[in-house]
C-alpha positions in Angstrom: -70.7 89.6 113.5 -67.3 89.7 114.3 -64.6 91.2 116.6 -62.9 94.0 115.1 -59.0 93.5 117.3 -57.4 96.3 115.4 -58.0 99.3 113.1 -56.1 97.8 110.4 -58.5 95.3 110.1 -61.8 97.6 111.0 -63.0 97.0 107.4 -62.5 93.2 106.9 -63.7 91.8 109.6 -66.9 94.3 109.3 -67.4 92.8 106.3 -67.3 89.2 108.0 -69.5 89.7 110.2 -73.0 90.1 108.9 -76.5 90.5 110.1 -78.4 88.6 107.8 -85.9 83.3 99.6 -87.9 83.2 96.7 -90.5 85.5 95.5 -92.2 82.8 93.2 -94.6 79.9 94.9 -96.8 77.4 95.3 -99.2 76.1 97.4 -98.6 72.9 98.6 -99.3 69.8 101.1 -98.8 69.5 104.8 -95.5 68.4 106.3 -94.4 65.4 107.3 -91.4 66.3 109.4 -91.9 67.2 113.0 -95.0 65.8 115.1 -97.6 63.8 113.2 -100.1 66.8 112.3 -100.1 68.0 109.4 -99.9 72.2 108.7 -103.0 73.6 106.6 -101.9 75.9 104.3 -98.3 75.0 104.5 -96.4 76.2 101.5 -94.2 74.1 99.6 -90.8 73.9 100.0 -88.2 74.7 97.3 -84.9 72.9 96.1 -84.9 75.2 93.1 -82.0 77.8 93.0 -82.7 81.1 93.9 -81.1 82.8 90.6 -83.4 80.7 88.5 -86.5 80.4 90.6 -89.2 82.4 88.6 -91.3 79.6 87.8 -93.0 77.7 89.8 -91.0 75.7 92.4 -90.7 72.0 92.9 -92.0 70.9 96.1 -89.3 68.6 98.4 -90.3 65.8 99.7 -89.8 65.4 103.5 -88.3 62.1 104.3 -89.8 59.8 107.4 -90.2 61.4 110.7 -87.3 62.2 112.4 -86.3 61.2 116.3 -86.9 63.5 118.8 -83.9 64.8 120.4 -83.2 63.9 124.3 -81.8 66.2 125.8 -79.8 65.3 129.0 -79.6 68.9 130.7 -76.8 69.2 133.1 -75.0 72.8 134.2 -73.3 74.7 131.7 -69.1 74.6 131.1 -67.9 78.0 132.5 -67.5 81.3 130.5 -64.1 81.9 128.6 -62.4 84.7 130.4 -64.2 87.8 129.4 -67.5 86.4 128.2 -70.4 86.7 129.9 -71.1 84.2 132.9 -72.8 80.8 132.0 -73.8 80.5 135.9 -76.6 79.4 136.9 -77.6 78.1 132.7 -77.9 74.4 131.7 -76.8 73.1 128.6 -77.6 69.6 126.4 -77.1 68.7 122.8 -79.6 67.7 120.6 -79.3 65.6 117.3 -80.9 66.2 114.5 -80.8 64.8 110.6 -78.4 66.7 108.5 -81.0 66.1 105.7 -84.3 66.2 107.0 -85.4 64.1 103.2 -83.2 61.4 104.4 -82.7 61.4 108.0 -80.1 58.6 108.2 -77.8 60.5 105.8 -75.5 62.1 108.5 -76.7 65.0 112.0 -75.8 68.0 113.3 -75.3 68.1 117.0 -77.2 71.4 118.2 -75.6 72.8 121.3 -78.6 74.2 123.7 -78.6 76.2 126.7 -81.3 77.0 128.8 -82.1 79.5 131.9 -84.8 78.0 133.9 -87.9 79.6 134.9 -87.0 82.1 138.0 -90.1 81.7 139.4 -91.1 77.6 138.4 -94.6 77.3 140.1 -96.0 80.1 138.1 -94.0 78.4 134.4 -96.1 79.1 131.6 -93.5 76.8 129.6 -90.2 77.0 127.5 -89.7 80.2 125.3 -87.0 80.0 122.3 -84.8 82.6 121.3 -83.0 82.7 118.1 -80.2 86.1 118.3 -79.9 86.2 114.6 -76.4 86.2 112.7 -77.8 84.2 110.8 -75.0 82.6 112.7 -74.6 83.8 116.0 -74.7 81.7 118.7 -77.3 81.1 121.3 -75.0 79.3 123.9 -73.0 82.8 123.8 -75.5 85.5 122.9 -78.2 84.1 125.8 -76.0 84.2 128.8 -74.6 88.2 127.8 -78.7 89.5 127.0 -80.9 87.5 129.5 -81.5 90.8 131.3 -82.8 91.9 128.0 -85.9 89.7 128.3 -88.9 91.5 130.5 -88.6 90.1 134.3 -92.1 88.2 134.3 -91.1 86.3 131.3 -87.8 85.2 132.9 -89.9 84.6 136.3 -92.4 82.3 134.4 -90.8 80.7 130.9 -87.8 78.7 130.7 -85.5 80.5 127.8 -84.0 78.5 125.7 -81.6 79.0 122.7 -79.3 76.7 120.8 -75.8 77.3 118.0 -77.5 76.5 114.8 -76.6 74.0 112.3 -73.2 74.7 110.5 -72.9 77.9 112.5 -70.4 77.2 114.9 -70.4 78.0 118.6 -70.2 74.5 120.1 -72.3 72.6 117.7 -71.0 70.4 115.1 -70.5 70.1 112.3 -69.3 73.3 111.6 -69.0 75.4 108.0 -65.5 75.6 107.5 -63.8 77.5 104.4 -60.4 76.8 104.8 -58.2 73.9 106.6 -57.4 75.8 110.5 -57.9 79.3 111.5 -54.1 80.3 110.7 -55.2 79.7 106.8 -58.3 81.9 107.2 -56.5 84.7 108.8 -54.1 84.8 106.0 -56.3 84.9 103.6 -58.5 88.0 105.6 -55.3 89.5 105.6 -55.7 91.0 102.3 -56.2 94.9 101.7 -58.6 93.4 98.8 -61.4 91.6 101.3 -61.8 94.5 103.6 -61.4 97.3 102.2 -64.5 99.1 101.0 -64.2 99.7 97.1 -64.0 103.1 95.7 -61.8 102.9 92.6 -62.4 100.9 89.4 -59.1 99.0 90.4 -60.2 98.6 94.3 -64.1 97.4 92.6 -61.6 94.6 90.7 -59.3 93.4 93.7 -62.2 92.9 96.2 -64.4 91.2 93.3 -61.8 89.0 92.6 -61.0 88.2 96.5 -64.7 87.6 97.3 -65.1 85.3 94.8 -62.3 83.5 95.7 -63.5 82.5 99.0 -66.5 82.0 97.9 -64.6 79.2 95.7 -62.5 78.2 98.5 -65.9 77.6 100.9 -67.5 75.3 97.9 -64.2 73.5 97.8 -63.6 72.8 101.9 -67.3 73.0 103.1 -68.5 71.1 100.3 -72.4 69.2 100.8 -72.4 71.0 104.1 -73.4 73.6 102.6 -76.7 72.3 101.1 -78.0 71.7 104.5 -77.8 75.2 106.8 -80.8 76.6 104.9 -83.8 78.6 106.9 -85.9 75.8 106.0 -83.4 73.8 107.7 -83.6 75.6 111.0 -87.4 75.9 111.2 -87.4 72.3 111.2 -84.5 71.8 113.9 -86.8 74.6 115.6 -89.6 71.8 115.8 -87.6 69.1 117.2 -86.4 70.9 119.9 -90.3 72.0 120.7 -91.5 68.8 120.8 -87.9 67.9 123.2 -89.1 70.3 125.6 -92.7 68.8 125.4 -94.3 72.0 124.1 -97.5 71.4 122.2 -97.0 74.6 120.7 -94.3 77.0 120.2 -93.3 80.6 122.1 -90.6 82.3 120.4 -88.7 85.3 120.4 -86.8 86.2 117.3 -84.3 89.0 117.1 -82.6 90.1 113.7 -82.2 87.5 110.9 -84.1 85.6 114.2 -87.5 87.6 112.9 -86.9 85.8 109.3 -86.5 82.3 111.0 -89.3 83.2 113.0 -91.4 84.1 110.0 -90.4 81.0 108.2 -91.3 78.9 111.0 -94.8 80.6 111.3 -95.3 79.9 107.8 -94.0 76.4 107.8 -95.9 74.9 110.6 -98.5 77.6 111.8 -101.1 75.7 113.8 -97.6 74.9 115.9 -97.5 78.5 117.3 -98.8 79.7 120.7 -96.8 83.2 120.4 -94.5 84.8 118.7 -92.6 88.0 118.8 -90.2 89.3 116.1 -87.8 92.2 117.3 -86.1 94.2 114.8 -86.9 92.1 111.7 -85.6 91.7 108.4 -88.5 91.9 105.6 -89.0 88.0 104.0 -90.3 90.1 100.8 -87.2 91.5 100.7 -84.9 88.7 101.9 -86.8 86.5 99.3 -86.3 89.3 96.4 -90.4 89.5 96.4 -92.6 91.2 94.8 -91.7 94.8 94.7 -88.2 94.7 95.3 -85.5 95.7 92.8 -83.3 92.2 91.3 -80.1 94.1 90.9 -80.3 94.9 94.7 -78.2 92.5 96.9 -80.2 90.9 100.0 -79.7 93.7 102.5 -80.0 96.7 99.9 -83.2 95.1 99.2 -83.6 95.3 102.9 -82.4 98.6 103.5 -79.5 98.5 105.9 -77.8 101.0 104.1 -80.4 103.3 104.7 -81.0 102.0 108.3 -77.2 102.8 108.8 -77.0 106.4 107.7 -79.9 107.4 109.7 -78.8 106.0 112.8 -74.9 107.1 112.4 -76.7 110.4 112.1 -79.1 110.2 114.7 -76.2 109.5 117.0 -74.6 112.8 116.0 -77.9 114.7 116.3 -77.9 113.3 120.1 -74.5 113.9 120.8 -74.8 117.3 119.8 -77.9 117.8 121.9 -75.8 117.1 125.2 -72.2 118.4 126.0 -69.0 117.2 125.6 -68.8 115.3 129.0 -71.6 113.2 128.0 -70.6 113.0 124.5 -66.6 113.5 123.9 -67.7 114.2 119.8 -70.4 116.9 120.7 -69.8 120.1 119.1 -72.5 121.9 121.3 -75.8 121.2 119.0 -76.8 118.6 116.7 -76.5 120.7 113.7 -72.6 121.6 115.0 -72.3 117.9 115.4 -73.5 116.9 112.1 -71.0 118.9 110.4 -68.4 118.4 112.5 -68.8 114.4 111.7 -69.1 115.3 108.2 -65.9 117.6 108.3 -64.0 114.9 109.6 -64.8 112.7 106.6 -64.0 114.8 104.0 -60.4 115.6 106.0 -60.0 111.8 105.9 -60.8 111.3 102.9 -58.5 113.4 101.3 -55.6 112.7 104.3 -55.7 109.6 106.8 -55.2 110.4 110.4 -52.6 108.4 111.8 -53.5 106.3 115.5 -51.1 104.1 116.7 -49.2 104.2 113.5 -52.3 102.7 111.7 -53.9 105.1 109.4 -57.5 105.8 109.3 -59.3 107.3 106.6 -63.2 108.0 106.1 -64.3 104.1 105.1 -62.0 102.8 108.5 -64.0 105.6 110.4 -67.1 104.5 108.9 -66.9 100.9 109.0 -65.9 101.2 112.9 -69.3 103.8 114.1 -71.2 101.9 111.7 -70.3 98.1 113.3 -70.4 99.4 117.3 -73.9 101.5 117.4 -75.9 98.0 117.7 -76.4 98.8 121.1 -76.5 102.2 123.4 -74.6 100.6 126.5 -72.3 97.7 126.3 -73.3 94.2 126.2 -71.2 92.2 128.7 -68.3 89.9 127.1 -69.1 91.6 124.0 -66.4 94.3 123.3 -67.2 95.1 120.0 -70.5 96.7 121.1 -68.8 99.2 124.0 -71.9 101.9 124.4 -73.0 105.0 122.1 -70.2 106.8 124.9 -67.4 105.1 124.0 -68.2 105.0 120.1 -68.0 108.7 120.6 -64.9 108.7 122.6 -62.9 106.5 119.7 -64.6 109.4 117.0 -63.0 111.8 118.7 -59.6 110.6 119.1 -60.0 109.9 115.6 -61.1 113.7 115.1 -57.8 115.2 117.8 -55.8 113.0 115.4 -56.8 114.5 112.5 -56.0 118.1 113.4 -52.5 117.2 114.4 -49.7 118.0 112.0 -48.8 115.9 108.9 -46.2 113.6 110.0 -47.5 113.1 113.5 -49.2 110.6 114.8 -51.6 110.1 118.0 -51.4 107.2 120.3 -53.8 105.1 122.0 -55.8 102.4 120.9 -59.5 103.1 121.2 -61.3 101.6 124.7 -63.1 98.9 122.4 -63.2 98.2 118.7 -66.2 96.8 116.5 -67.7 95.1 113.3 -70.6 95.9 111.3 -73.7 93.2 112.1 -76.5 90.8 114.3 -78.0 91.1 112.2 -75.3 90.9 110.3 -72.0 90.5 108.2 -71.9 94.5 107.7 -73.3 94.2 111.9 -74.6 91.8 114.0 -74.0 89.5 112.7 -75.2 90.2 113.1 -74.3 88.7 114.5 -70.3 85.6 115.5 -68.6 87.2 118.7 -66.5 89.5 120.7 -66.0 88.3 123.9 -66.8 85.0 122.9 -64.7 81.4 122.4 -63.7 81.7 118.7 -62.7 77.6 119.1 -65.0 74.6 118.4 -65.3 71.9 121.0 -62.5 70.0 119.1 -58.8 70.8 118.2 -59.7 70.3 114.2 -62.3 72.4 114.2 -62.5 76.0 114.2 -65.5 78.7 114.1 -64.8 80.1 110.3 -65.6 83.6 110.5 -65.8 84.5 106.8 -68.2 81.7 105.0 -71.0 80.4 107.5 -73.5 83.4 106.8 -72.7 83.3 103.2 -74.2 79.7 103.5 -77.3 80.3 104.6 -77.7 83.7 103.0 -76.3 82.5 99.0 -77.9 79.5 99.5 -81.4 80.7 99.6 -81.7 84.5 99.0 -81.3 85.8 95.2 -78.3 87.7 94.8 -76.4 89.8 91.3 -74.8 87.2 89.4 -71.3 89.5 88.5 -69.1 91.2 90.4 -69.9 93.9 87.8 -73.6 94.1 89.1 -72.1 93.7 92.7 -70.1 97.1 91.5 -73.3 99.2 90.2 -75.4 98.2 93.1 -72.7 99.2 96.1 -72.9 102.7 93.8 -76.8 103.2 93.9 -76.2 102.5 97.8 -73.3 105.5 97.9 -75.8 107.7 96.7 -79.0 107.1 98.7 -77.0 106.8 101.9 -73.1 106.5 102.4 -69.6 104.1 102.4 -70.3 100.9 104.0 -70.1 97.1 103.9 -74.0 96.7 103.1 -73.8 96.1 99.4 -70.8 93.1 100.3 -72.6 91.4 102.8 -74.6 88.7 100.4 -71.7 88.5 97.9 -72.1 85.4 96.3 -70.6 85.4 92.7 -68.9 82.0 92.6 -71.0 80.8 95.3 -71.9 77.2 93.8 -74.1 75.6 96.8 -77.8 75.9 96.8 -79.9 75.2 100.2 -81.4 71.7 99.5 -84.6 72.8 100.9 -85.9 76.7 101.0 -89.0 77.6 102.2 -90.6 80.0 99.5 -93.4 81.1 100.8 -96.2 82.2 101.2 -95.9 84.5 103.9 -99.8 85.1 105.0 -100.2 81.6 105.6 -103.4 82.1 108.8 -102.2 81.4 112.3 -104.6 80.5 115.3 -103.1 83.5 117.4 -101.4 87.2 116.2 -97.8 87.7 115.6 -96.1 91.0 117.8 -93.7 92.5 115.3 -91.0 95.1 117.5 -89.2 97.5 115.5 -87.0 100.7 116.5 -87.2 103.9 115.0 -83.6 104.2 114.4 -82.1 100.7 113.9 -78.5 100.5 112.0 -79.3 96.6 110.6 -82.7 96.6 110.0 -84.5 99.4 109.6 -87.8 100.2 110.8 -89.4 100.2 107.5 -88.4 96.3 107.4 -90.0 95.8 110.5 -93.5 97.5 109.0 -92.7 95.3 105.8 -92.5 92.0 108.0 -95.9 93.0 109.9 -97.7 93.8 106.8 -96.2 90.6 104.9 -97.8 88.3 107.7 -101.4 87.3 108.1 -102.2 88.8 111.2 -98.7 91.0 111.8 -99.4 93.7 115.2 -96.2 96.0 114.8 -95.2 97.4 118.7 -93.0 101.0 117.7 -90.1 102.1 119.8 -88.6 105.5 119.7 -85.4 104.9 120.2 -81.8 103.4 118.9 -79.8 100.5 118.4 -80.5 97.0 116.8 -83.3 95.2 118.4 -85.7 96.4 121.3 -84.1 93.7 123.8 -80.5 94.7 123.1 -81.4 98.2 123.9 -84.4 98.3 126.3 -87.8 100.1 126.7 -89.9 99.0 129.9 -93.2 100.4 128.3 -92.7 98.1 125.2 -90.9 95.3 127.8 -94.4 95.4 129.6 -96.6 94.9 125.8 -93.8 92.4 125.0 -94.8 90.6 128.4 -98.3 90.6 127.6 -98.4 89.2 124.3 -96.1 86.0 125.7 -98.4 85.2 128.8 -101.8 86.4 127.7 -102.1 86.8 123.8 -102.3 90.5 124.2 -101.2 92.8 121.3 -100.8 96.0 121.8 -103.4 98.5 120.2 -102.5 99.7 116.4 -100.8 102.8 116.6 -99.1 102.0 120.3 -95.4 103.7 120.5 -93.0 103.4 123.0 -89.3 105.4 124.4 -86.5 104.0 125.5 -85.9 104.0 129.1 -82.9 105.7 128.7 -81.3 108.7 126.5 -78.3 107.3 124.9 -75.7 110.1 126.3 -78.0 110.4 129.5 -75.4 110.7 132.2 -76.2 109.6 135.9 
């Protein structure tokens, strides 16, 4: 997920931003990596490639047991100017083997922050948080949605997160696609990357740019990219529990998050005190399962197209139900509202408004409500996610624009601008950041925005082989919902690296204690059908509903749910089958 600094570029960087394995297995052995217990009913672990993974997969062999990280945790460095304020948060770095097969091969240095236990003579222990992306940063995202997390579990768990391997943020090393930022920006700069294809010619140019990065990534990244897998961050996931000194793990997973959560659960699952998936991305469906359609990319199969339409129109139905002082779009009544919105993209389709001397037809206006409705209010230091207000505000300049005379133009830039995510790519991705440092800790190294999601995602998920079957699946998505980035997200024609190690599966493996799968009713990333998917796929799955909007029940908070979410981490609680919650608070509610 990516910032989104000017309309021009509303559709490229969209597409850059996210947020977010194999359907064949076997069973296999326990694993070796980690503590010295072994996992029953651990699956085996795949090197195979995803495109050609039918059969049954070979099974990896873990190399010897890796060091435990130390980590040495002094304060935090200070917030850039406009993120959100590291204060009060500690930080360490944790190595871990690049390979986990042959651990003296080469590391990653994981950046980790933590915020200590408010309340530390009632600690329960450490809880980790993974934000999603797949490459969004913990050291950024934690500090900006703390307040997300219920207040007894601040008061009584030290929260930790960490900037996965290859991903950026302040770890290193970091996926890199091109030689400095200055030669990734020219290459965004293309009309071909971001702009959403409609034409047979504009199918062509953005098939042929795609898969030239996706050369360019293999070429500059090179056996990096073997080694930023899932599997990969399950296992860095176990290192840093036994760091902490944590028998057994609590984790909180949020958007591609849930999928590492699920992996990890599956991986090692008599390592799992609790663990609590929130907004999650179906691993049937990210692994191109049983069920799913093949010529679907990964989030078709997962349905963020779908998830997107409904919420873009969910937040017309809600502007329309208040006035325009709490919704500048509103047209008086949802039904008004909803055809108002869709008046305004035919109009641009068929003639750009002008803002700023930029022009804006109906894929800029789509790409920029679908990218900033991730969250109902803004997330501090993050401007691309401004508030359901504000995304209404920027629509409606958009719409005064449009009704102007041809030739003139309107002025003013909109209060905030977004991407389409988190998580991913298309959204947040998922997302990674607005708001955020987009600098590594070194002058040679810079946070590539276009290729480290397409290194977990192509390296493990199975994808259309052509750019022709890229074409005919971004049309089915036209049809059953509307313009976006969705169908682009896991491009990955001339994407030559393959994760080294995938985990495959299965994903009932039987855990000692219940997983608490949260999933919104109206979520533009991953939709609440994924969320039922992910419950059902797991052994003993309790899904927690929320009425509400937005990506992720701790970007966009319920205290009814906050207080079930509480009592699954302390006590083992799960909420009854059936149990629904609201949101504390109507997205246009004024006062």
């Amino acid at each position: 997920m990516l910032p989104i600094r000017g309309w021009s570029r509303a559709g490229r960087v969209a597409l850059a931003g996210a947020l977010l394995m194999l359907g064949a297995c076997t069973a296999g052995g326990g694993d070796s990596s980690g503590d010295a217990r072994t996992s029953a009913g651990t699956a085996a672990v795949s090197s195979a490639s995803p495109a050609s993974s039918a059969g049954a997969p070979s099974v990896r062999p873990s190399g010897a047991a890796p060091a435990v990280p130390v980590l040495d945790w002094t304060a935090c460095p200070a917030a850039v100017d406009g993120a959100a304020s590291t204060a009060g948060f500690d930080c360490a770095t944790a190595t871990v083997p690049m390979d986990y097969a042959d651990p003296a091969a080469g590391r990653f240095d994981l950046a980790v922050i933590k915020h200590p236990a408010t309340d530390p003579g009632t600690k329960v222990g450490t809880l980790f948080w993974n934000p999603g992306g797949p490459s969004d940063a913990g050291t950024q995202y934690l500090p900006a949605s703390i307040n997300g997390f219920p207040e007894e579990v601040r008061q009584r768990f030290d929260i930790v997160s960490w900037d996965p391997r290859g991903m950026g943020g302040r770890t290193t090393p970091v996926v890199q696609c091109f030689a400095d930022q200055a030669a990734e920006q020219a290459f965004l700069e293309d009309p071909a990357y971001g702009t959403i294809p409609r034409t047979d010619d504009e199918f062509a140019a953005f098939d042929a740019a795609h898969s030239a990065l996706n050369r360019q990534c293999g070429e500059q990244a090179g056996d990096l990219l073997a080694h930023v897998s899932t599997a990969d961050n399950a296992r860095d996931l176990d290192l840093l529990r036994q760091a902490v000194g944590e028998d057994t793990l609590s984790y909180y997973g949020t958007s591609y998050g849930t999928f590492l959560g699920a992996t990890y659960v599956n991986m090692f699952p008599d390592r799992v005190r609790a663990a609590v998936l929130d907004g999650a991305v179906s691993p049937i469906a990210w692994g191109g399962g049983a069920g799913t359609d093949p010529s679907l990319s990964t989030f078709l199969r997962v349905g963020s197209d779908l998830g997107t339409k409904e919420t873009t129109d969910e937040f017309m139905r809600q502007c329309g139900a208040v006035d325009a002082t709490a919704c500048a779009f509103s047209a008086g009544s949802p039904e008004a509202t909803l055809a108002k919105w869709t008046a305004l993209l035919t109009q641009l389709k068929a003639t750009p408004a002008v803002v700023d001397g930029q022009p804006i037809d109906d894929r800029v206006l789509l790409s920029l409500v679908q990218g900033s409705i991730y969250v109902t209010t803004p997330l501090p230091g993050f401007g691309r996610f401004p508030g359901w207000p504000a995304v209404a505000e920027q629509v409606q300049q958009i719409w005064a624009a449009a009704q102007q005379p041809a030739g003139a133009a309107a002025s003013g830039t909109p209060a905030a601008s977004s991407s389409a995510s988190s998580p991913a790519a298309a959204a947040p991705s998922t997302g990674a950041s607005a708001g955020a440092s987009t600098t590594g800790p070194a002058d040679s190294t810079y946070v590539t925005s276009a290729g480290r999601q397409l290194a977990v995602v192509c390296g493990e998920s199975p994808n259309p082989a052509t750019g022709a079957e890229y074409d005919a699946a971004a049309r089915v998505s036209v049809d059953r919902s509307q313009p976006s980035y969705w169908p682009w997200v896991a491009y990955c024609v001339d994407w030559s690296a393959r994760a080294s190690e995938a985990y495959v599966g299965p994903w009932n493996n039987p855990t000692p204690v219940p997983v608490l799968v949260v999933g919104n009713t109206f979520d533009p990333a991953t939709p609440y059908t994924s969320s039922q998917a992910m419950a059902d796929a797991l052994a003993d799955g309790h899904l927690l509903t929320v009425d509400g909007f937005g990506h992720t029940e701790l970007l966009n908070p319920s205290a009814c749910a906050q207080q079930h979410i509480s009592d699954y981490l302390l006590n083992g609680t799960v909420p009854a089958d059936g149990t629904r919650c609201a949101q504390d608070r109507a997205p246009f509610a004024t006062g």
